[in-house]
C-alpha positions in Angstrom: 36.9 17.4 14.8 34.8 18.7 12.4 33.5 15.4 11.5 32.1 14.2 14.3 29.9 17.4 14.9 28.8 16.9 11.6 28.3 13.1 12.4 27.0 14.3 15.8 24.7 16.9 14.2 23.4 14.5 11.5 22.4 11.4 13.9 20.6 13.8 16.5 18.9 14.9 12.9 17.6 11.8 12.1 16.4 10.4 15.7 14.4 14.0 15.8 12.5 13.4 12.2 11.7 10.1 13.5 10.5 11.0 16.7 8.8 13.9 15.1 7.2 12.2 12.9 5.7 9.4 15.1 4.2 11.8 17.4 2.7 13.3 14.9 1.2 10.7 13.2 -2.1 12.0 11.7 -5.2 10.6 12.7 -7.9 10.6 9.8 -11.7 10.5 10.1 -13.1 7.3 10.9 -15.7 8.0 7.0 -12.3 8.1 5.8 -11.0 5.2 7.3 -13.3 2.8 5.1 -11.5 3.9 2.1 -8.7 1.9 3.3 -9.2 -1.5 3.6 -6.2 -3.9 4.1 -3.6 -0.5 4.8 -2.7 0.7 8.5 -4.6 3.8 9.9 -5.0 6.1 13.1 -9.1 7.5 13.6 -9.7 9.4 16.8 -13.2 8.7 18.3 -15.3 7.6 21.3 -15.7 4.2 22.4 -18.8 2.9 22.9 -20.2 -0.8 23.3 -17.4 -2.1 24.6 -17.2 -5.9 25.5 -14.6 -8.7 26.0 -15.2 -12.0 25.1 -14.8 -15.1 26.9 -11.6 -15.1 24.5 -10.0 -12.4 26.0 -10.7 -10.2 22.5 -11.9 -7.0 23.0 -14.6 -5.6 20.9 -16.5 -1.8 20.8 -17.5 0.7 18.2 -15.8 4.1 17.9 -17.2 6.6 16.8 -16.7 10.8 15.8 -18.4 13.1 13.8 -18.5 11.7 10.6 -19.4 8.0 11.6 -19.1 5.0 13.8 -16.6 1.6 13.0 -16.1 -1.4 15.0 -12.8 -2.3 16.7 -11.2 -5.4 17.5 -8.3 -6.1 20.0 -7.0 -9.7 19.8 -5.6 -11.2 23.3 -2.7 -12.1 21.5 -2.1 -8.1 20.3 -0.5 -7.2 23.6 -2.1 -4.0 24.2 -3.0 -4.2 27.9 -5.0 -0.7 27.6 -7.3 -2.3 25.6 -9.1 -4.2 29.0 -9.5 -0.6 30.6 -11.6 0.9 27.8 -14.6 2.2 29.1 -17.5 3.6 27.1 -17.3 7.2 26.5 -13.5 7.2 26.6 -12.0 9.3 24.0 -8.8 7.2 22.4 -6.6 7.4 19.3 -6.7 3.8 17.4 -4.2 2.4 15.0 -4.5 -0.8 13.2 -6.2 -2.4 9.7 -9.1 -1.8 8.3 -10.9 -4.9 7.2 -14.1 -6.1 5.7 -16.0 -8.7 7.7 -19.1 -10.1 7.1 -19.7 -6.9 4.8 -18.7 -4.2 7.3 -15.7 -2.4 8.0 -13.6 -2.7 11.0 -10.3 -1.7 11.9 -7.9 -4.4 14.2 -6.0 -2.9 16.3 -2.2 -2.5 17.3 -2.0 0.4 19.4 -4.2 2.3 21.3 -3.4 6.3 22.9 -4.8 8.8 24.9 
């Protein structure tokens, strides 16, 4: 009996330091972001310049106090959110940061509110 509390106890342990942690994912500043390239962040900011292609890829700037960055959702990313951005939206973004054509963006895989 004691066992399976302690089984019981640890599992529900576990699934809570992994939920935990997930929602508390820590967002950086998008200045900090840049320092990055090629690794996984999460920046908080305001969307601005928002466009979608005749691709389907969705494309804006987000920006917060210490600086802007570009974004890029690809179609094939799956994140539907991403086609009822509007400017001025506030959203938490996670994805890569990447060099292209010598600036930084970040490429998204999930986008909050």
């Amino acid at each position: 009996m004691i066992i399976k509390v302690a089984l019981s106890i640890a599992i529900f342990g576990i699934i809570g330091m992994y939920l935990f942690t997930n929602l508390t994912q820590n967002a950086i500043s998008i200045a900090e972001a840049t320092n990055f390239v090629g690794q996984k962040v999460t920046v908080k900011g305001t969307v601005d310049s928002y466009y979608t292609s005749k691709d389907g890829h969705v494309f804006f700037s987000l920006s917060d106090m210490s600086g802007s960055i570009k974004a890029v959702v690809f179609r094939n990313s799956n994140i539907e959110s991403a086609y009822n951005l509007k400017d001025g939206q506030k959203i938490i973004l996670t994805g890569k940061v990447e060099e292209y054509k010598d600036a930084f963006e970040i490429i998204a895989s999930k986008i909050d509110f």
